[in-house]
SEFIZA-3560 file (N, C-alpha, C; in Angstrom, 3 decimals):
REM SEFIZA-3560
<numar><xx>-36.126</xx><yy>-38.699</yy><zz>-40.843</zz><atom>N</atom></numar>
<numar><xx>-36.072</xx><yy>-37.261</yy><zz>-40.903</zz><atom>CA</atom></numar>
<numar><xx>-36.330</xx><yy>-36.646</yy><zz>-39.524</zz><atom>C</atom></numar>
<numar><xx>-37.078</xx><yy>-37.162</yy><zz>-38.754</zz><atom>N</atom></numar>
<numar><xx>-37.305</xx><yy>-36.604</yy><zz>-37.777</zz><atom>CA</atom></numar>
<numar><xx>-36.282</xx><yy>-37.171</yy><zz>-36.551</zz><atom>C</atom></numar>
<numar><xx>-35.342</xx><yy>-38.156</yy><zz>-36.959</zz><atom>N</atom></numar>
<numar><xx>-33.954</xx><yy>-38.560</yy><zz>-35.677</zz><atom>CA</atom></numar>
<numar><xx>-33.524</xx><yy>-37.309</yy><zz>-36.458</zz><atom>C</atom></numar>
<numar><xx>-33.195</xx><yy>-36.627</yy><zz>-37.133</zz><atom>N</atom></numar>
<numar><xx>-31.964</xx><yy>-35.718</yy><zz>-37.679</zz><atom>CA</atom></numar>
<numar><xx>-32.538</xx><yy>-34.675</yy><zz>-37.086</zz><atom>C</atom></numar>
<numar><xx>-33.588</xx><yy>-34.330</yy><zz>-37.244</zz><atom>N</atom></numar>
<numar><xx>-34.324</xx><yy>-32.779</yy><zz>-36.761</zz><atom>CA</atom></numar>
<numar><xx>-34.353</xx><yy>-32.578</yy><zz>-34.869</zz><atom>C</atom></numar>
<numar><xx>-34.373</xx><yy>-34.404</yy><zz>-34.477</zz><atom>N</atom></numar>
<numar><xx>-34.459</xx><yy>-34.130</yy><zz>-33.420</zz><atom>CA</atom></numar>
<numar><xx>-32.750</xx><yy>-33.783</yy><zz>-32.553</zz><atom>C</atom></numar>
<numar><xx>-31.912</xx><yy>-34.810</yy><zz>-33.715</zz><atom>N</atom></numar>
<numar><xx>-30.818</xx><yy>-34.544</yy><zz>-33.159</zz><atom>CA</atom></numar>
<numar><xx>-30.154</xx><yy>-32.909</yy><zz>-33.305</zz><atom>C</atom></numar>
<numar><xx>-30.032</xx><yy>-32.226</yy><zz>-34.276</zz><atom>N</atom></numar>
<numar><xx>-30.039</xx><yy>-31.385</yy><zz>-34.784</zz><atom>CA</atom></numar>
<numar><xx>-30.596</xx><yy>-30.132</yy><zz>-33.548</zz><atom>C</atom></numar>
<numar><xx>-31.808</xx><yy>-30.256</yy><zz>-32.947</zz><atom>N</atom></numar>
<numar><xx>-32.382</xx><yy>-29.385</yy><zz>-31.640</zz><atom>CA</atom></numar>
<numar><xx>-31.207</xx><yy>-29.737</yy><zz>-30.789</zz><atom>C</atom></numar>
<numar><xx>-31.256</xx><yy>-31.002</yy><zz>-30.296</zz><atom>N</atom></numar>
<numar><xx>-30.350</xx><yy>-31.609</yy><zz>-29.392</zz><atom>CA</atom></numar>
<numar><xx>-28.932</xx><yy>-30.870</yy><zz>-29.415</zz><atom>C</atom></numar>
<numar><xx>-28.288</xx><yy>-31.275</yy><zz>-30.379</zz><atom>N</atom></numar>
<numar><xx>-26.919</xx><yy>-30.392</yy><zz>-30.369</zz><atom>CA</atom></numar>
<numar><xx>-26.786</xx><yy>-29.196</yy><zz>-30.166</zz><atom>C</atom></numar>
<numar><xx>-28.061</xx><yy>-28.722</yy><zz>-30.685</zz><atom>N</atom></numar>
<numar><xx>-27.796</xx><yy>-26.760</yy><zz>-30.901</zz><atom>CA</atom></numar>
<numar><xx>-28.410</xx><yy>-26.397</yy><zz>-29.392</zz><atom>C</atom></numar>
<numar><xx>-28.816</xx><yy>-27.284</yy><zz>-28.374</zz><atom>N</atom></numar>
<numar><xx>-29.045</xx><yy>-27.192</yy><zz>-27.272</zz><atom>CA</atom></numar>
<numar><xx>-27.962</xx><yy>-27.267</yy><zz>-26.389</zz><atom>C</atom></numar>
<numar><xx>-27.278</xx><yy>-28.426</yy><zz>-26.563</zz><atom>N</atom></numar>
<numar><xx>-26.105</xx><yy>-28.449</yy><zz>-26.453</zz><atom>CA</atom></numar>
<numar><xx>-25.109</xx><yy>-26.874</yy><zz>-25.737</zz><atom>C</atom></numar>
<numar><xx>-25.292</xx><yy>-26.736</yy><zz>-27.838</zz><atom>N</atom></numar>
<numar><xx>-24.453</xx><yy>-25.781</yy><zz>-27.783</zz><atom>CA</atom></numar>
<numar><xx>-24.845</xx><yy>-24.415</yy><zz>-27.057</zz><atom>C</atom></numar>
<numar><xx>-25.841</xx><yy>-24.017</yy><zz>-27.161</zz><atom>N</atom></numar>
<numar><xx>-26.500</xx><yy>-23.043</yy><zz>-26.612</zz><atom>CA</atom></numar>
<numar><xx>-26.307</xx><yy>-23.266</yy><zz>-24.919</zz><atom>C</atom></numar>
<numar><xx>-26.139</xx><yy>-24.218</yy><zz>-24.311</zz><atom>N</atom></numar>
<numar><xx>-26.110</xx><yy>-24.652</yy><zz>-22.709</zz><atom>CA</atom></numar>
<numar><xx>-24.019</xx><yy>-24.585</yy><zz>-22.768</zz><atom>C</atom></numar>
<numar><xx>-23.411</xx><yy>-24.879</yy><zz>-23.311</zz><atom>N</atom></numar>
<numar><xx>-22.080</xx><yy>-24.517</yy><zz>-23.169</zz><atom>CA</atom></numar>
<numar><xx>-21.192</xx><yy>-23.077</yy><zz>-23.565</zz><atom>C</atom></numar>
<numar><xx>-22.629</xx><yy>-22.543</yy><zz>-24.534</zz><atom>N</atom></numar>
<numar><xx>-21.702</xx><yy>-20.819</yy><zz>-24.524</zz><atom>CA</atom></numar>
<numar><xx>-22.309</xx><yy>-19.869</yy><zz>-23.391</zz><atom>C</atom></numar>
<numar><xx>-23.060</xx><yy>-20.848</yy><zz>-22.904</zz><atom>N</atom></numar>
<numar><xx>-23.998</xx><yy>-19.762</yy><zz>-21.239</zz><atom>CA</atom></numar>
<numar><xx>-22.820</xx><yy>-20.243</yy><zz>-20.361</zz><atom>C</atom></numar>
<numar><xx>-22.842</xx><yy>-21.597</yy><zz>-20.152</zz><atom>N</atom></numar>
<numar><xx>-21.614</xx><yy>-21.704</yy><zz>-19.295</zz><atom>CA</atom></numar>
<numar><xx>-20.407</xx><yy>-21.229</yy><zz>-19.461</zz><atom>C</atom></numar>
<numar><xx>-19.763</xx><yy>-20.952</yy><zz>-20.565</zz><atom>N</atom></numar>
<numar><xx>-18.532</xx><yy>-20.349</yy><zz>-20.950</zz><atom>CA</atom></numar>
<numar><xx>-19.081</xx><yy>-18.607</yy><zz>-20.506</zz><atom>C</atom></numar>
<numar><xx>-19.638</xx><yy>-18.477</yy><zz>-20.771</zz><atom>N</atom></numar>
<numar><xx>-20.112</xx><yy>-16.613</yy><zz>-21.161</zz><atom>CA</atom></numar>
<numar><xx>-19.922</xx><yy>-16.485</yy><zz>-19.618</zz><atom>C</atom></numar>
<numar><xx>-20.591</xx><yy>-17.173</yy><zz>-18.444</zz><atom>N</atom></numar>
<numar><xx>-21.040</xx><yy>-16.848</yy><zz>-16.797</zz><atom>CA</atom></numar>
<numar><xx>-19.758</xx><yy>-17.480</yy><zz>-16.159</zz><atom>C</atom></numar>
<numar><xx>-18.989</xx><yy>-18.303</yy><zz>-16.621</zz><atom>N</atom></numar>
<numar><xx>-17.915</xx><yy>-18.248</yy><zz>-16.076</zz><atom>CA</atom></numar>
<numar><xx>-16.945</xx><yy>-17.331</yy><zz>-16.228</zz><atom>C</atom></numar>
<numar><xx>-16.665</xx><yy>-16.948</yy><zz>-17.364</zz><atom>N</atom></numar>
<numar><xx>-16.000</xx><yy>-15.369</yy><zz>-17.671</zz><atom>CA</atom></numar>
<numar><xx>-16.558</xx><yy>-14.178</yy><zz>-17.158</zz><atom>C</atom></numar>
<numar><xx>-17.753</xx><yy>-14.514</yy><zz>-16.768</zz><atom>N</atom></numar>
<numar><xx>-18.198</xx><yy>-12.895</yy><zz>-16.362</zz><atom>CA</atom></numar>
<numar><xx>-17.916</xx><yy>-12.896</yy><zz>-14.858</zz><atom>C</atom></numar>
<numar><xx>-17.984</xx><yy>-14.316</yy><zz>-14.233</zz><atom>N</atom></numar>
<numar><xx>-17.626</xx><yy>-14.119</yy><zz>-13.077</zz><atom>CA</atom></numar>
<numar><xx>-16.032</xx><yy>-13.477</yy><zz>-12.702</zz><atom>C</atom></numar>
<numar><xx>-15.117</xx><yy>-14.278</yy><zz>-13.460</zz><atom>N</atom></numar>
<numar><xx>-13.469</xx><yy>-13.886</yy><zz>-13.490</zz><atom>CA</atom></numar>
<numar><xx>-13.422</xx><yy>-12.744</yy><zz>-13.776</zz><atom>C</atom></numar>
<numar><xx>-13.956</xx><yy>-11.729</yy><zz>-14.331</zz><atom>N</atom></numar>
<numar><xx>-14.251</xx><yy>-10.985</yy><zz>-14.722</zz><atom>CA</atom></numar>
<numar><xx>-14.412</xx><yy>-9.519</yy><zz>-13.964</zz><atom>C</atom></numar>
<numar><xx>-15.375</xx><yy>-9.941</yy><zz>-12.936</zz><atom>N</atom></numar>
<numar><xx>-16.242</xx><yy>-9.639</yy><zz>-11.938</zz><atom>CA</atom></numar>
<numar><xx>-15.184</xx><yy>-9.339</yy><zz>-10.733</zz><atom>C</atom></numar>
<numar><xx>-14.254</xx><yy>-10.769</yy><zz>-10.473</zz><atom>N</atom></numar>
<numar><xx>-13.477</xx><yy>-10.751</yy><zz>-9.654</zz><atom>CA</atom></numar>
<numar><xx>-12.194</xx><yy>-10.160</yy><zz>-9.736</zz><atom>C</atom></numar>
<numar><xx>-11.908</xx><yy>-10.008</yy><zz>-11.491</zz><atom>N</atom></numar>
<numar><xx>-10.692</xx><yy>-9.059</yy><zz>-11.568</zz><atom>CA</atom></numar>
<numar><xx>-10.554</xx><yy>-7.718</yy><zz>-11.021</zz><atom>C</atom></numar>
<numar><xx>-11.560</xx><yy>-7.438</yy><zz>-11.446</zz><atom>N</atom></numar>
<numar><xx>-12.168</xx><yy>-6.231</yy><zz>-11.050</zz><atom>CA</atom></numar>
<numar><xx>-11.836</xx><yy>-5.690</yy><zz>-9.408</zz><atom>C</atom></numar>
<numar><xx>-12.532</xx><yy>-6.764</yy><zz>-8.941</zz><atom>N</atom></numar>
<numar><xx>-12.638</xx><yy>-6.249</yy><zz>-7.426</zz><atom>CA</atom></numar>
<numar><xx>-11.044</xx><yy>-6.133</yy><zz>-7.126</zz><atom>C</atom></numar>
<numar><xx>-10.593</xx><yy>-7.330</yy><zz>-7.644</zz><atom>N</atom></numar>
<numar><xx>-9.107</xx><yy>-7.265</yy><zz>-7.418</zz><atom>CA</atom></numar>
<numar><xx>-8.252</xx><yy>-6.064</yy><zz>-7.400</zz><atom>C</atom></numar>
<numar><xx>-8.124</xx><yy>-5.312</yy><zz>-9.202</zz><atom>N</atom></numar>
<numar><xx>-7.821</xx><yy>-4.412</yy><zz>-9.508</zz><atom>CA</atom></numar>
<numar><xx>-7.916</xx><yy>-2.983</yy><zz>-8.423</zz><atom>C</atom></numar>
<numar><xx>-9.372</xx><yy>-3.564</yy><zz>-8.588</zz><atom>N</atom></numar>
<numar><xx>-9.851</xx><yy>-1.798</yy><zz>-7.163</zz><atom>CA</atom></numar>
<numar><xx>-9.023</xx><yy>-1.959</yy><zz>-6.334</zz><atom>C</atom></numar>
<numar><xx>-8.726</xx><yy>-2.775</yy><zz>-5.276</zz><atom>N</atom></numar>
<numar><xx>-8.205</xx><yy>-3.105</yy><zz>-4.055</zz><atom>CA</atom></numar>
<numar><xx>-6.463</xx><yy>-2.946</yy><zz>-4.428</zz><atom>C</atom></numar>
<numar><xx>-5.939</xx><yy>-3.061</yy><zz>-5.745</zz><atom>N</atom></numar>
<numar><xx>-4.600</xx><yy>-2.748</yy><zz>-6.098</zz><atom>CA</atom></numar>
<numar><xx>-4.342</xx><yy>-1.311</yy><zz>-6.447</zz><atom>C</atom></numar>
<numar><xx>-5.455</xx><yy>-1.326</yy><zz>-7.174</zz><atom>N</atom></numar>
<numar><xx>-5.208</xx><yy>0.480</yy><zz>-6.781</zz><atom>CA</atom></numar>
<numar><xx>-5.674</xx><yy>1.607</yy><zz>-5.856</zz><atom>C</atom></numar>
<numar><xx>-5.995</xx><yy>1.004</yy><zz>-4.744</zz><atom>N</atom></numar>
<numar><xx>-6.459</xx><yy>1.732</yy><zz>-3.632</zz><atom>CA</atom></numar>
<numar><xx>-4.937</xx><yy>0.928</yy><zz>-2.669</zz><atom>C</atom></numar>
<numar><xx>-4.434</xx><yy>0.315</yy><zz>-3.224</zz><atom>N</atom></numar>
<numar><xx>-3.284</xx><yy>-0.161</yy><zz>-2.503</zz><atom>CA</atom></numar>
<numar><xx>-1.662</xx><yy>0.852</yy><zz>-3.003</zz><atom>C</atom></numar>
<numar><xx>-1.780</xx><yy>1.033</yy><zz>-4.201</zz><atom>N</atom></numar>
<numar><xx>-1.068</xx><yy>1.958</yy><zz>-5.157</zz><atom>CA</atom></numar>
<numar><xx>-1.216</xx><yy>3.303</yy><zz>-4.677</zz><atom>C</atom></numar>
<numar><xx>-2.763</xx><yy>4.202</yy><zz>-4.407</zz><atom>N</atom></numar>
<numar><xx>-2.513</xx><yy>5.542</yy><zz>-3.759</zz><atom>CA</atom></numar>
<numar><xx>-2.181</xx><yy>5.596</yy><zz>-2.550</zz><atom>C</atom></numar>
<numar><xx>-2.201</xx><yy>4.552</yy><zz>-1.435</zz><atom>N</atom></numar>
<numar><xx>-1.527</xx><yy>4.260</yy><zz>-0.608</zz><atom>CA</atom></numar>
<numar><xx>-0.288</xx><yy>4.170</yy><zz>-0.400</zz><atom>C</atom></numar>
<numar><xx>0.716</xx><yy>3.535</yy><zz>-1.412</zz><atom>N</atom></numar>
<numar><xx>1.763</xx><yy>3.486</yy><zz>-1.325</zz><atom>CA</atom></numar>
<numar><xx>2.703</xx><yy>5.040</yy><zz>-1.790</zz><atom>C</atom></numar>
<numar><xx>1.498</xx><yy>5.566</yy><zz>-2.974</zz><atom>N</atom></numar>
<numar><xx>1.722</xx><yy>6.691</yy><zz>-3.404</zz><atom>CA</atom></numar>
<numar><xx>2.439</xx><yy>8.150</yy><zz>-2.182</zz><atom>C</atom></numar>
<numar><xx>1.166</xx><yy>8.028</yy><zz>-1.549</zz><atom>N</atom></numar>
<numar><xx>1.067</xx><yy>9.061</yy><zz>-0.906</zz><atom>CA</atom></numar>
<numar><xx>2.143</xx><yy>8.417</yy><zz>0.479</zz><atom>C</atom></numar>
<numar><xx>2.727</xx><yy>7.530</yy><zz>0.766</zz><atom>N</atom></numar>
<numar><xx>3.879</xx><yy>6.800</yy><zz>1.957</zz><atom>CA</atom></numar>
<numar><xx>5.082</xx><yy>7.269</yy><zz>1.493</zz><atom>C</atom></numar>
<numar><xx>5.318</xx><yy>6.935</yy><zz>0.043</zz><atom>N</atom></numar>
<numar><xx>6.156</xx><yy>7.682</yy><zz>-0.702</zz><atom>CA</atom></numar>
<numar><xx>6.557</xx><yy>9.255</yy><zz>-0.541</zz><atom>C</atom></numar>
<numar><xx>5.931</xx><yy>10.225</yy><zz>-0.758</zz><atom>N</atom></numar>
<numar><xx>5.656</xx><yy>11.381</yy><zz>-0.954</zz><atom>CA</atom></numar>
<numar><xx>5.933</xx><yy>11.751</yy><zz>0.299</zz><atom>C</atom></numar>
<numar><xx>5.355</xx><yy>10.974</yy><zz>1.725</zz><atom>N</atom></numar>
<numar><xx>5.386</xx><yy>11.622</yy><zz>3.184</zz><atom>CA</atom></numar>
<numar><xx>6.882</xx><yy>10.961</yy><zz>3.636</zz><atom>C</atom></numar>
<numar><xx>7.687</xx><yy>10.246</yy><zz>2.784</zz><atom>N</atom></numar>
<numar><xx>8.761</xx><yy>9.275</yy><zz>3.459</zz><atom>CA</atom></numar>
<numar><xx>9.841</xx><yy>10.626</yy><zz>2.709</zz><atom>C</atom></numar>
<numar><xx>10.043</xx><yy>10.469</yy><zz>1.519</zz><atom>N</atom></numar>
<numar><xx>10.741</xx><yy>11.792</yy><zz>0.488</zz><atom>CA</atom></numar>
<numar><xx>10.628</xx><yy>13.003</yy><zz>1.350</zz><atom>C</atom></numar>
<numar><xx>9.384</xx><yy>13.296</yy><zz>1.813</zz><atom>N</atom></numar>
<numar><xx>9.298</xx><yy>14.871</yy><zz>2.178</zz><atom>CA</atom></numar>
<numar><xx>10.289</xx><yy>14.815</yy><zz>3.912</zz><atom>C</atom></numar>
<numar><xx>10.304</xx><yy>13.326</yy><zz>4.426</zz><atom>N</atom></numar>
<numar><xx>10.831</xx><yy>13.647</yy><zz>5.816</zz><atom>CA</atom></numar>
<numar><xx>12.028</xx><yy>13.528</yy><zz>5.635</zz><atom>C</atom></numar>
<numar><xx>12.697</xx><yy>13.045</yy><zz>4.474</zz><atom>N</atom></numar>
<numar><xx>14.188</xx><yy>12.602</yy><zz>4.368</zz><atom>CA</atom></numar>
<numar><xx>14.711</xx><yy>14.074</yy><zz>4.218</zz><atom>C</atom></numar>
<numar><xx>14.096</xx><yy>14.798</yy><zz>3.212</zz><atom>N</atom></numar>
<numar><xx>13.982</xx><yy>16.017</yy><zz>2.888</zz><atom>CA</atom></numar>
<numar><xx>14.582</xx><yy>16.785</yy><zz>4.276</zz><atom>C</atom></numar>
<numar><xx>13.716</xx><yy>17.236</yy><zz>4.688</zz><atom>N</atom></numar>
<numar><xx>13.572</xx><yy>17.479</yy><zz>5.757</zz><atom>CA</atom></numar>
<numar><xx>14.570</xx><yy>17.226</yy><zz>6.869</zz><atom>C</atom></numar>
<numar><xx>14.974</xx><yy>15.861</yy><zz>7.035</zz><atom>N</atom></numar>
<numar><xx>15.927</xx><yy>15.254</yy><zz>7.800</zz><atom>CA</atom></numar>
<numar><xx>17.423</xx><yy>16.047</yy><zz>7.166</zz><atom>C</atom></numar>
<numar><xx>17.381</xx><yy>16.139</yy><zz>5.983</zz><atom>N</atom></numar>
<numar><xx>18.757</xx><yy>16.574</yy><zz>5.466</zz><atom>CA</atom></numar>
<numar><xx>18.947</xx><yy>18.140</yy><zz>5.318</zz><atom>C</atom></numar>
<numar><xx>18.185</xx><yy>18.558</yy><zz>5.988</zz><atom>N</atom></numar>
<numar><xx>17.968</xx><yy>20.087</yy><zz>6.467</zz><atom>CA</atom></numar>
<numar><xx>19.123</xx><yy>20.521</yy><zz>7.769</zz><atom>C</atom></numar>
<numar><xx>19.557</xx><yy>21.106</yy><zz>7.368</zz><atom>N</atom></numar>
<numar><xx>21.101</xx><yy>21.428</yy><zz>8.635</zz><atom>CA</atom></numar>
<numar><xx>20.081</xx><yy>21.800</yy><zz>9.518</zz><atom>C</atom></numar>
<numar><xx>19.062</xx><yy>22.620</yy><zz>9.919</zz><atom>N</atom></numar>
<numar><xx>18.876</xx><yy>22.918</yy><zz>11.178</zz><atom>CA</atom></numar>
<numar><xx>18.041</xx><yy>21.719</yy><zz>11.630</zz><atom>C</atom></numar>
<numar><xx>17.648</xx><yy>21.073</yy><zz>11.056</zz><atom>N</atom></numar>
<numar><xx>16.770</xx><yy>19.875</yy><zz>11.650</zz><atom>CA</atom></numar>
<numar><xx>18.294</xx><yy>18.652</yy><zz>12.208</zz><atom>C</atom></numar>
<numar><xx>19.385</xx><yy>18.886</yy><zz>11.642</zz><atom>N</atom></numar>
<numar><xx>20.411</xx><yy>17.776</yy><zz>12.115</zz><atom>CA</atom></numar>
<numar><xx>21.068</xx><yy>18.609</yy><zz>13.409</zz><atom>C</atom></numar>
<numar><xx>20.885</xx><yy>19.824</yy><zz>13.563</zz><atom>N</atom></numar>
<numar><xx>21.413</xx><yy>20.312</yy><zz>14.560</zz><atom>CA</atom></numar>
<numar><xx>20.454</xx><yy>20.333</yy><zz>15.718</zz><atom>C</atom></numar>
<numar><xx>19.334</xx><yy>20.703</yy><zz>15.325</zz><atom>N</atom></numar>
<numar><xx>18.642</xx><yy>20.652</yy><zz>16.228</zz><atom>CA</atom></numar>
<numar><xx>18.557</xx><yy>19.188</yy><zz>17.189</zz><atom>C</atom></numar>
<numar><xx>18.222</xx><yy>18.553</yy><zz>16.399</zz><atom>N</atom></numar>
<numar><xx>18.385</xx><yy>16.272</yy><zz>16.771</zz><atom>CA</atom></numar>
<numar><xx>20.007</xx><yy>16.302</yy><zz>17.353</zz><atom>C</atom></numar>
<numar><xx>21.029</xx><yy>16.568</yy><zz>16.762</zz><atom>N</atom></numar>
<numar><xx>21.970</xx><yy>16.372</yy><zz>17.769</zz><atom>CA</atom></numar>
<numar><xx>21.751</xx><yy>17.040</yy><zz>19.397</zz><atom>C</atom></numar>
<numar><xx>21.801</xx><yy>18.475</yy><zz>19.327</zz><atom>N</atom></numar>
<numar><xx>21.088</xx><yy>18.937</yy><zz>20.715</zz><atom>CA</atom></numar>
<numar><xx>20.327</xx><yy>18.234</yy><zz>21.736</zz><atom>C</atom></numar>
<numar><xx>19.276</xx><yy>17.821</yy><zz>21.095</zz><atom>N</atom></numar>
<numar><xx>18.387</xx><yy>17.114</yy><zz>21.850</zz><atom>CA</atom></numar>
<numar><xx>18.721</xx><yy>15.795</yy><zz>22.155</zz><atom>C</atom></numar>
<numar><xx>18.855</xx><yy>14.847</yy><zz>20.901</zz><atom>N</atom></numar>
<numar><xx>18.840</xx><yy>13.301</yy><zz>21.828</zz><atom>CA</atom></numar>
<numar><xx>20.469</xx><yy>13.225</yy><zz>21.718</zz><atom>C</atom></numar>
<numar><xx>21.235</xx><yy>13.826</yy><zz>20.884</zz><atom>N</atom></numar>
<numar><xx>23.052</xx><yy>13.671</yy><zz>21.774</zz><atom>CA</atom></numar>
<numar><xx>23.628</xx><yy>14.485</yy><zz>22.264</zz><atom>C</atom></numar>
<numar><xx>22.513</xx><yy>15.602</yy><zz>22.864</zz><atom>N</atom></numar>
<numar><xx>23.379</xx><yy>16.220</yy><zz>23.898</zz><atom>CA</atom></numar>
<numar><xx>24.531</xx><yy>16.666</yy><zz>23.296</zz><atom>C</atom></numar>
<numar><xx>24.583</xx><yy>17.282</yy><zz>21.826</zz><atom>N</atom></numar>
<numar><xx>25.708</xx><yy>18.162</yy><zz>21.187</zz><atom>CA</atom></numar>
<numar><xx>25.675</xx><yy>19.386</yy><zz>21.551</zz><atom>C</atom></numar>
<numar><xx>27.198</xx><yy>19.857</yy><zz>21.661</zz><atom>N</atom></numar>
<numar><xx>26.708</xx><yy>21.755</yy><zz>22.270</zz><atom>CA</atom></numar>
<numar><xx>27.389</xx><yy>22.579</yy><zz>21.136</zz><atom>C</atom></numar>
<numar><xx>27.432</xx><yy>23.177</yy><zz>21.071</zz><atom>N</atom></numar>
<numar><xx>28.194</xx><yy>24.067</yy><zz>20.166</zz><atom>CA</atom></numar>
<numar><xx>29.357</xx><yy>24.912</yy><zz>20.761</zz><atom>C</atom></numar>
<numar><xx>30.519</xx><yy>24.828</yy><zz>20.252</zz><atom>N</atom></numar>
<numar><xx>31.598</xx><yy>25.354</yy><zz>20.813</zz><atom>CA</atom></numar>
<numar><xx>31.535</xx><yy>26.794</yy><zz>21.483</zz><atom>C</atom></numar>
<numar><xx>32.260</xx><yy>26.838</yy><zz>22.720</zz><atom>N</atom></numar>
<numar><xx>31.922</xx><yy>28.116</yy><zz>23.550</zz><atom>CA</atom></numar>
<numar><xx>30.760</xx><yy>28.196</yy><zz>24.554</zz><atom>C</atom></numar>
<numar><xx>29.648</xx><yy>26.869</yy><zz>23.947</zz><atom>N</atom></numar>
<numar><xx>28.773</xx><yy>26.747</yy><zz>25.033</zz><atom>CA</atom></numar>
<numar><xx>28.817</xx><yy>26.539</yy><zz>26.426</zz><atom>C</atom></numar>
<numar><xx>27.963</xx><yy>26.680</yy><zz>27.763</zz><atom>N</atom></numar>
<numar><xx>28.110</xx><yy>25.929</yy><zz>28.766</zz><atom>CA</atom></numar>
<numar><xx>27.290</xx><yy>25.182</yy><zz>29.025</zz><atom>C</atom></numar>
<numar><xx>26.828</xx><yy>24.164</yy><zz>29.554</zz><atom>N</atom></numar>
<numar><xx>25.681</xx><yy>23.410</yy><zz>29.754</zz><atom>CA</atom></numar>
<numar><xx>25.797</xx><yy>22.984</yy><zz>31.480</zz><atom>C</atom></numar>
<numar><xx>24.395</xx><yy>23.528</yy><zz>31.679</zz><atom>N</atom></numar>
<numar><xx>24.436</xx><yy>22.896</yy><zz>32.977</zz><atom>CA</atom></numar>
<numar><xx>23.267</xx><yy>21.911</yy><zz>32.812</zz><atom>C</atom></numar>
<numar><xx>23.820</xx><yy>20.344</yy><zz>33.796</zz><atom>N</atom></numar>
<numar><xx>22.856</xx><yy>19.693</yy><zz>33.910</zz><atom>CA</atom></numar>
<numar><xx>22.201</xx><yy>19.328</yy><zz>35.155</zz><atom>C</atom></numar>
<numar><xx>21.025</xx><yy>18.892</yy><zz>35.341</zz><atom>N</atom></numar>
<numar><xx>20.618</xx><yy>18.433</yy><zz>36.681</zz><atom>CA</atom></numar>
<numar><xx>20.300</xx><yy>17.138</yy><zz>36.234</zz><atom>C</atom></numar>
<numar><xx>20.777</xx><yy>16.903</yy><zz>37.061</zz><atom>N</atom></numar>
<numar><xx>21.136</xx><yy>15.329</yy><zz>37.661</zz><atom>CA</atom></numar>
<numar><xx>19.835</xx><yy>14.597</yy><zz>37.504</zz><atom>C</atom></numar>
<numar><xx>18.557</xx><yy>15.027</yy><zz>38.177</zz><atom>N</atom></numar>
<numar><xx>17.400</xx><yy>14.268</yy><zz>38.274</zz><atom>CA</atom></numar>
<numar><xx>16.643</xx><yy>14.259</yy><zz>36.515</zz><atom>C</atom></numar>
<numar><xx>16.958</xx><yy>15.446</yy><zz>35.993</zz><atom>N</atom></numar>
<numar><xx>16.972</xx><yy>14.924</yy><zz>34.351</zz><atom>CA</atom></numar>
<numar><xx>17.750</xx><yy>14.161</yy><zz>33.436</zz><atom>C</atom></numar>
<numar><xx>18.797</xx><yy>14.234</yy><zz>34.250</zz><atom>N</atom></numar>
<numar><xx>19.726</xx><yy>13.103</yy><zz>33.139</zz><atom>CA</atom></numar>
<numar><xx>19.739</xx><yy>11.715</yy><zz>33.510</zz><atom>C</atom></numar>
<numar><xx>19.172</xx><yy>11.387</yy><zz>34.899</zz><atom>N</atom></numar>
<numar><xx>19.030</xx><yy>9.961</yy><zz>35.176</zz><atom>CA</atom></numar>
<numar><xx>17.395</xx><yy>9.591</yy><zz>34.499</zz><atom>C</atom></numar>
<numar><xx>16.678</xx><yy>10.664</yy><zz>34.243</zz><atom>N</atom></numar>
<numar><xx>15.438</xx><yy>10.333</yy><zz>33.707</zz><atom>CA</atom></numar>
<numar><xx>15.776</xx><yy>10.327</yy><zz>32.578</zz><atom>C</atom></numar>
<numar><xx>16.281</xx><yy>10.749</yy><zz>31.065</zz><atom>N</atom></numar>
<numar><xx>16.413</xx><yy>10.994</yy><zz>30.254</zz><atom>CA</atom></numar>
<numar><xx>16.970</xx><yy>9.399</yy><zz>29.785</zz><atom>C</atom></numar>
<numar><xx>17.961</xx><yy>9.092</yy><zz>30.503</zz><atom>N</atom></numar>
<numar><xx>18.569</xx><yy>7.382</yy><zz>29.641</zz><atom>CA</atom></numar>
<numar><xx>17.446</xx><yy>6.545</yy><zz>30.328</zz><atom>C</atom></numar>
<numar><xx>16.893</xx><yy>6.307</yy><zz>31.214</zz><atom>N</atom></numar>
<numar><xx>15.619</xx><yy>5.427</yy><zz>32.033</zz><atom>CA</atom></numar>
<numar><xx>14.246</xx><yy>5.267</yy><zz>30.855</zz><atom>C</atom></numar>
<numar><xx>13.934</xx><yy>6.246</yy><zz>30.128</zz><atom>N</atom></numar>
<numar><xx>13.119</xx><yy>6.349</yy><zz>29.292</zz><atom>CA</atom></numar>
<numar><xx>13.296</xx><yy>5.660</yy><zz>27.857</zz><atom>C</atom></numar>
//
């Protein structure tokens, strides 16, 4: 009677030592999803807000005076009837750059 009682402690010791280990290994994964998660969604309002500033410049870009203006400047577009005078020491600086 007393091998059964002792075995009987024994097992339920056992068992009691493998649902701690099961329970603290899950809490760790757990633990680490977590951190994970945060770091994906602090990666998400990031991408959020890249989004939003990329949309608003395309926006923007497809604005006639913003395409006229950018031709003017870096291709030197004129508008018909214009004259343009250039100096020389800016236009050899201008392609050098």
């Amino acid at each position: 009677m007393k091998k059964i009682f002792k075995l009987r402690v024994l097992l339920i010791i056992i068992l009691i030592i493998g649902m701690a280990y099961n329970y603290i290994s899950q809490e760790i994964k757990l633990r680490s999803q977590k951190e994970e998660f945060k770091k994906l969604e602090e990666k998400l309002k990031e991408a959020k807000k890249e989004y939003l500033y990329l949309t608003n410049q395309d926006n923007h870009k497809l604005d006639d005076k913003y395409v006229i203006k950018e031709a003017r400047e870096k291709l030197r577009f004129i508008k018909q009837g214009e004259i343009t005078i250039i100096d020389k020491n800016q236009w050899k600086n201008s392609f050098e750059n």
